[in-house]
N, C-alpha and C positions, 0 to 999 in steps of 0.2 A: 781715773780716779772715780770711785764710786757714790753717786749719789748718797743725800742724807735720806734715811730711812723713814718715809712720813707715815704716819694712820694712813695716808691714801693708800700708798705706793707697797702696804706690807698687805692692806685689803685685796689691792691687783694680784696680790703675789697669793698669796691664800686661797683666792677664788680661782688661780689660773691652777693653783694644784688639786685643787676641788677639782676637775676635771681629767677626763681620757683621753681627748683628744684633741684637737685645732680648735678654737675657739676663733669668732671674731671679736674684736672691740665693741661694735654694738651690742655682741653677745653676752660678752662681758660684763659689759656695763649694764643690762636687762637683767642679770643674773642679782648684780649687786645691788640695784633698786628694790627689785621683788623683797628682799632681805631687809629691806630698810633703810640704806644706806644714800647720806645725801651725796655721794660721791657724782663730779662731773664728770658728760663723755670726754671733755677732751684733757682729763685730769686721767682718765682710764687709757685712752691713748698713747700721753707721755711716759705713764709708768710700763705701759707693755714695749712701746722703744725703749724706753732705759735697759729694761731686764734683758732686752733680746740682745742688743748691743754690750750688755756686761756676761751675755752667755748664761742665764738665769730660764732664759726662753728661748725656745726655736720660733722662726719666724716666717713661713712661707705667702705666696701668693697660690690662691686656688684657680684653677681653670678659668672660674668665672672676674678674676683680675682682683677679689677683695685680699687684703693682709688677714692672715689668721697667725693666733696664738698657741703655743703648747708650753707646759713648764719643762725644763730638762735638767739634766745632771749640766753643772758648771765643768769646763774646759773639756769635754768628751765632744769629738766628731763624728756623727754618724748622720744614717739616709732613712727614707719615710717609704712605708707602702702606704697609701690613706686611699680610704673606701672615699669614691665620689660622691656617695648616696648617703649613708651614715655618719660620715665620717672617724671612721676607726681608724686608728694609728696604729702601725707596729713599726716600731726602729727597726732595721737592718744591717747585718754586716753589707759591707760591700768589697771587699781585696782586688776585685780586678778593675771596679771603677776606680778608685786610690790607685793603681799601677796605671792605668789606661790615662787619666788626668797629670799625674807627673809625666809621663812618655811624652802626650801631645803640648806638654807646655817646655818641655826639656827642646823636643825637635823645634820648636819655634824658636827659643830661647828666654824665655819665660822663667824665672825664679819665682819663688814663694807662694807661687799660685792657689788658689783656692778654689771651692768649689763648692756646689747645691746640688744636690739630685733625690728627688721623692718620685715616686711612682704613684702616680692613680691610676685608678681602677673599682671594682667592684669588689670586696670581703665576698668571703664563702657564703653566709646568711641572705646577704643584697644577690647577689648569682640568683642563690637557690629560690627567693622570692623573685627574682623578675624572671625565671623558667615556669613558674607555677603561674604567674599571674597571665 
């Protein structure tokens, strides 16, 4: 069942499409201050789990262990390449991971299975400046 739709929780949602790529909740929530807004962090928090869990937002952990945000297309499954450095996001097909995931959870015995897979790395531009520099 989907939450009711507050001033907060459409603010969360506005400022996370305001954005290209993973956001954190402090980040979020710094965004929406600068702007004026008396929203709480942990009012920014629950709205970014709400939306990730209704499929509104993707929801990863970065290397460095924090929860980031991105907005997505509702019920669409897909995979991240995200720059470590800048963090750029580009969706990816993935066919052989979706084949390679159903096989290893079929040979276990595993129904319904699901799954996460982003890749980091470095974008073309972060390469190109950490060869220069």
């Amino acid at each position: 069942m989907a939450k009711r739709n507050t001033w907060q929780r459409e603010a969360v949602r506005e400022a996370l499409g305001g954005n290209d790529g993973f956001i954190s909740a402090q980040g979020l929530h710094a965004e929406l201050r600068d702007t004026g807004s008396p929203i709480g962090l942990a009012t920014v928090y629950r709205a970014l789990s709400d939306l990730a869990v209704e499929g509104e937002a993707d929801s990863l952990q970065s290397p460095e262990g924090e929860n980031l945000y991105r907005a997505c297309t509702p019920g669409t499954h897909h995979h991240h390449l995200i720059c470590r450095n800048c963090a750029l996001t580009i969706e990816i097909e993935a066919d052989e991971v979706e084949a390679w995931a159903r096989s290893v959870a079929s040979q276990h015995g595993f129904t319904e299975a699901k799954h996460v897979v982003d890749v980091f790395g470095l974008c073309e531009n972060c390469s190109a400046a950490a060869q220069r520099a």
